[in-house]
GULUM-833888 format. One line per 4 residues: their letters; for each residue x, y, z of C-alpha. Coordinates in nm, 2 decimals. Each point is the difference from the previous one (the first is absolute). Layout:
BEGIN
A = X/Y/Z  ...
***
This chain:
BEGIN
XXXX = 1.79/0.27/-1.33  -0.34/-0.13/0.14  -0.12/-0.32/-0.23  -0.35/0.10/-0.14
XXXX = -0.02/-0.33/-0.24  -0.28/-0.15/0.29  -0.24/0.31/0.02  -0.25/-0.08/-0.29
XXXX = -0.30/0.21/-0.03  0.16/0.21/0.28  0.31/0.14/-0.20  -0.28/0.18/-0.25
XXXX = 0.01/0.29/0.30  0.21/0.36/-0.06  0.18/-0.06/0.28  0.26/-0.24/-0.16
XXXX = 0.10/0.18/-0.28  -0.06/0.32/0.20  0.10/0.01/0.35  0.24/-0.31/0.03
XXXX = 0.31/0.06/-0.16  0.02/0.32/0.26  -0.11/-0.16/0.30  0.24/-0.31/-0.09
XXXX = 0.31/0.23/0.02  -0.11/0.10/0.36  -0.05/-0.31/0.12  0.35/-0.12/0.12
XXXX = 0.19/-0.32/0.00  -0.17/-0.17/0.25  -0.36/-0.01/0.04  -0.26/-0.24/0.10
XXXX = -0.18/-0.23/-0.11  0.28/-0.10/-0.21  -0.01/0.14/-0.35  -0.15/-0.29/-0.17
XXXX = -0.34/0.01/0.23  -0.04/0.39/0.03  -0.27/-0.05/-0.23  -0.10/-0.37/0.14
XXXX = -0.37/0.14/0.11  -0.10/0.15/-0.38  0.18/-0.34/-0.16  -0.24/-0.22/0.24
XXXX = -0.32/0.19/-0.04  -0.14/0.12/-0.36  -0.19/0.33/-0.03  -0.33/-0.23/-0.12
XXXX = 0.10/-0.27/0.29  0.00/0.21/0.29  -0.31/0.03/0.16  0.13/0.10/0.37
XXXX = 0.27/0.28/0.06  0.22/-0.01/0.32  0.22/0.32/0.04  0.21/0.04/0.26
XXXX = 0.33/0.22/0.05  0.35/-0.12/-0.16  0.19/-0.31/0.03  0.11/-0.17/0.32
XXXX = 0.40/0.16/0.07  0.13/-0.39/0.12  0.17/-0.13/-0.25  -0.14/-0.38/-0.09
XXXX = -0.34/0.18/0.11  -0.17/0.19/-0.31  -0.15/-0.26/-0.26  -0.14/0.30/-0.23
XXXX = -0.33/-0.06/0.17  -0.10/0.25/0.18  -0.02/-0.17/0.34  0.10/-0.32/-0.12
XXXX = 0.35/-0.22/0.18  0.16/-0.28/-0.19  -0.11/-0.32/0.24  0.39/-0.06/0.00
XXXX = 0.03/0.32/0.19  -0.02/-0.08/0.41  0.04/0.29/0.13  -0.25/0.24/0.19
XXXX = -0.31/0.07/-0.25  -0.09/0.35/0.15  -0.31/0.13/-0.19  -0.06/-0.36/-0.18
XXXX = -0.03/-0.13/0.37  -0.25/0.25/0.07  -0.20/-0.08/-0.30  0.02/-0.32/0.04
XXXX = -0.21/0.05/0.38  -0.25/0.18/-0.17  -0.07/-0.28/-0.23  -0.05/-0.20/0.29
XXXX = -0.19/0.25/0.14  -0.20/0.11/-0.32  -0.11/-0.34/-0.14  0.09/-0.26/0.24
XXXX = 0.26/-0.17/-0.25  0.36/0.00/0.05  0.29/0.14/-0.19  0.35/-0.13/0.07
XXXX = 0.15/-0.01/-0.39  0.24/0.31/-0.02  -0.01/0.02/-0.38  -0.31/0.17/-0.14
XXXX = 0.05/-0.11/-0.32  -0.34/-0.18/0.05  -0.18/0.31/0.05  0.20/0.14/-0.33
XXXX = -0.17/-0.31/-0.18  -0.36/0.08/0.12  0.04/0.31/-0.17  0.12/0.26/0.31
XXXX = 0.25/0.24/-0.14  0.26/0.05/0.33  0.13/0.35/-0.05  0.19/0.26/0.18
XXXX = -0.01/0.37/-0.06  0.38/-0.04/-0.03  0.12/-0.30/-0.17  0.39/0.04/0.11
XXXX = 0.18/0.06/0.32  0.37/-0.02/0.13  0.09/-0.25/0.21  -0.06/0.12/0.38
XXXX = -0.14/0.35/-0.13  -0.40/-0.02/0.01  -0.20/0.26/-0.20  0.34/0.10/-0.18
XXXX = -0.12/-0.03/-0.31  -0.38/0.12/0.06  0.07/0.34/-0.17  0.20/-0.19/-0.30
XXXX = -0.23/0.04/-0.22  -0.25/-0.36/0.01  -0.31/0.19/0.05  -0.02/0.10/-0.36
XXXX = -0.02/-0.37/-0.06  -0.22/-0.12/0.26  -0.26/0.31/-0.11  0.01/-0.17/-0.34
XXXX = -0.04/-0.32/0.14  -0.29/0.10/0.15  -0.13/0.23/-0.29  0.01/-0.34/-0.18
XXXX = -0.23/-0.17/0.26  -0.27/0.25/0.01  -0.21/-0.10/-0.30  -0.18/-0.31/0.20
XXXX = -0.07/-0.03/0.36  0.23/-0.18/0.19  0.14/-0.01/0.37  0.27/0.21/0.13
XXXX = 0.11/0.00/0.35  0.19/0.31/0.10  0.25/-0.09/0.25  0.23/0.38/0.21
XXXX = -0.05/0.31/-0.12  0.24/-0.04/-0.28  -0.26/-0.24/-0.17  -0.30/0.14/0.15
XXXX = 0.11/0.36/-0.24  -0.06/-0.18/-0.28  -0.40/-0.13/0.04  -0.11/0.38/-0.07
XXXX = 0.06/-0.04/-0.36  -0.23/-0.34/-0.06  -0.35/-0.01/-0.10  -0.28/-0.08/0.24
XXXX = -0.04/-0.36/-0.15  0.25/-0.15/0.19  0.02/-0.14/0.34  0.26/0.18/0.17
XXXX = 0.15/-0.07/0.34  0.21/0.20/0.22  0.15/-0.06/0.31  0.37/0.07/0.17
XXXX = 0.33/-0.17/-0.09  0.00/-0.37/0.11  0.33/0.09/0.12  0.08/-0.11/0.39
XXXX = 0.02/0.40/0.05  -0.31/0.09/-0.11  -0.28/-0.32/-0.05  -0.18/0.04/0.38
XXXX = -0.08/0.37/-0.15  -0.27/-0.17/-0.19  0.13/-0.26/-0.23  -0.08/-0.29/0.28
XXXX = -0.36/-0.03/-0.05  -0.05/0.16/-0.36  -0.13/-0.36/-0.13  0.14/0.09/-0.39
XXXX = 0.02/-0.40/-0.04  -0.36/-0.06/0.03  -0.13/0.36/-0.16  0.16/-0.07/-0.31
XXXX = -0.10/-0.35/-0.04  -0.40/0.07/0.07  0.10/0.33/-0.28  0.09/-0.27/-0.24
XXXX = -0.24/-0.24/0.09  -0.28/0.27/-0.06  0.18/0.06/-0.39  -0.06/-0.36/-0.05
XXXX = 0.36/-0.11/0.01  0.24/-0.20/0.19  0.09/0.10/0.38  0.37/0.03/0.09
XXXX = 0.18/-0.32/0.16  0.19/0.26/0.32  0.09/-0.36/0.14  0.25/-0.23/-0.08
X = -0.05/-0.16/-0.34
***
């Protein structure tokens, strides 16, 4: 069973004593991130901490790749960084800083909740799990959010479904998948870095350190 001792304010939401114990059975023997970070993006970022919301698709398939950040590589990794690579040039690009740290725990600490619209997949099996049954919990996730404005960047259709249900207080970003298939559709030259951090500067808090810490 998935460990929920880490969750805090987050395990308060339906979808734990609800939805869980179903999807849990469905979910196989193998599954990344490993069991013990499937949750690693809520654990990081409180509900009242987050003030910047990253939602991409479901976890990197490459075993040793999926953290439980959306996005996010352990630095250890070494192998080819696929979408993270491509993010990485539009931070470049964006704010004229450069990103080489693989691990986005740093961004998870400035209070950017890293999520995907599925939090499992099978190794070598992308989207396998997208119809598992995560969306209930990542529309909580987000019901939770809604009360204050904050910044959500909407990242492939999967996540882009899910800005219809905010309210109009928000900064919300949309563009296509960072992926390699899919970011010269229109995520190359979206500038999300620097949007968001002007957004925040204009609610009188903190911009986001993209670069390396």
């Amino acid at each position: 069973m998935l460990d929920l001792t880490g969750l805090g304010a987050w395990r308060a939401l339906p979808f734990f004593a609800d939805e869980l114990p179903t999807l849990e059975k469905r979910l196989g023997a193998d599954i990344l991130p490993p069991e013990e970070k499937v949750f690693a993006a809520l654990e990081q970022t409180s509900p009242d901490a987050t003030r910047v919301v990253i939602l991409g698709q479901d976890p990197y398939h490459t075993p040793g790749k999926a953290d439980g950040l959306a996005f996010s590589i352990p630095d250890a990794f070494g192998g080819k960084l696929d979408s993270l690579g491509n993010i990485f040039k539009e931070i470049q690009s964006d704010t004229g800083s450069k990103r080489t740290k693989t691990s986005l725990n740093d961004w998870a600490a400035q209070g950017v909740l890293l999520l995907n619209t599925a939090l499992t997949v099978p190794p070598g099996k992308p989207k396998a799990h997208a119809k598992l049954g995560w969306d209930k919990l990542v529309s909580q996730v987000l019901d939770r959010l809604d009360s204050h404005p904050r910044a959500f960047i909407f990242w492939g259709a999967p996540a882009q479904r899910y800005a219809r249900s905010l309210r109009d207080h928000h900064l919300v970003i949309t563009s296509p998948h960072p992926s390699p298939l899919s970011a010269y559709r229109g995520f190359f030259g979206s500038r999300p870095f620097s949007r968001v951090n002007r957004w925040l500067i204009e609610q009188g808090q903190e911009p986001i350190n993209w670069a390396d810490p």
